[in-house]
C-alpha positions as CSV (number, residue, x, y, z in Angstrom):
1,X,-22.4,4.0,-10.3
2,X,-18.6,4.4,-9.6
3,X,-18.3,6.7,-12.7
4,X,-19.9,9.7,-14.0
5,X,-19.3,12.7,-15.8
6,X,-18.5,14.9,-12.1
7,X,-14.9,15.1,-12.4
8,X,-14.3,14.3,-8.7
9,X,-16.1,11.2,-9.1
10,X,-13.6,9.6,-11.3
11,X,-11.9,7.0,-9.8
12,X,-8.3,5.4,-11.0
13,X,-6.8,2.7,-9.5
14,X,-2.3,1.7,-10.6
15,X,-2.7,-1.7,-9.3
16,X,0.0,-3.4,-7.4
17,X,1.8,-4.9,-10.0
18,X,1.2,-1.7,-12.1
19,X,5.1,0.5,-12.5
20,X,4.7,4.2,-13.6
21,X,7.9,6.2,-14.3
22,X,7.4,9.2,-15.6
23,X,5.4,12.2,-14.3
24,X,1.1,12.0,-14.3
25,X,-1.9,14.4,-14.0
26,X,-5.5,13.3,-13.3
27,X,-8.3,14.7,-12.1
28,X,-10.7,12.9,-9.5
29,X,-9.4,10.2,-7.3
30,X,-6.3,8.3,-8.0
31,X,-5.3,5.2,-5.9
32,X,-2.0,4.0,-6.1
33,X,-0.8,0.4,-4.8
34,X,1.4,-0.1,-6.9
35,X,4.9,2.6,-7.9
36,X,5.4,5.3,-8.7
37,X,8.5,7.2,-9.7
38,X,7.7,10.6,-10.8
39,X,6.1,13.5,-9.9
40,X,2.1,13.3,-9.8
41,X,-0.5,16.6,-9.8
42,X,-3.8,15.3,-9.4
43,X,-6.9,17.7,-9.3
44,X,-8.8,15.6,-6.6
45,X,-7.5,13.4,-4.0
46,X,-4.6,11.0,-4.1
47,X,-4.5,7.4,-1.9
48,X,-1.4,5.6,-1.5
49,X,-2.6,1.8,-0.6
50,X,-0.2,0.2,2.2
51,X,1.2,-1.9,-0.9
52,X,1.8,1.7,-2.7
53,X,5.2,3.4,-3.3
54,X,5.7,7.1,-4.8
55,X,9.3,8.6,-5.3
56,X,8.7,11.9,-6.4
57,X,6.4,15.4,-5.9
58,X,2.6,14.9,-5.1
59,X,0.7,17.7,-5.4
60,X,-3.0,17.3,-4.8
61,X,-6.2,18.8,-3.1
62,X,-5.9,15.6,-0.6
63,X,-3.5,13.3,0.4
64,X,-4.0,9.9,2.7
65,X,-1.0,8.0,2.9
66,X,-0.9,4.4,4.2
67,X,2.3,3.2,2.1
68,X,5.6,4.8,0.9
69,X,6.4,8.5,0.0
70,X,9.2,9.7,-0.8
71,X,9.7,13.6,-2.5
């Protein structure tokens, strides 16, 4: 099961044709492959795909970066 009530076993994926502008929060694990432009806290971990761009502060308890960061 890829969800359940643990709140680290949440999983959210911003496909790559997905835009976000404006700041986010989540908890659990957030993908990103597609942008970003805001700042993002996420209670959990935070992937940015190689397709992935983020302009702005990430604060998370992990990070794994295969894309673009900038902030």
């Amino acid at each position: 099961m890829w969800w359940n009530s643990s709140r680290h076993s949440r999983v959210s994926i911003l496909g790559e044709t997905c835009d976000i502008v404006g700041n986010m929060s989540y908890v659990g694990r957030l993908e990103v492959m597609g942008r970003v432009k805001g700042d993002v806290v996420v209670s959990g971990m935070v992937v940015i795909g190689c397709a992935g761009f983020c302009t702005g502060t990430i604060k998370a308890d992990a990070l794994e970066i295969h894309g673009t960061v900038h902030g």
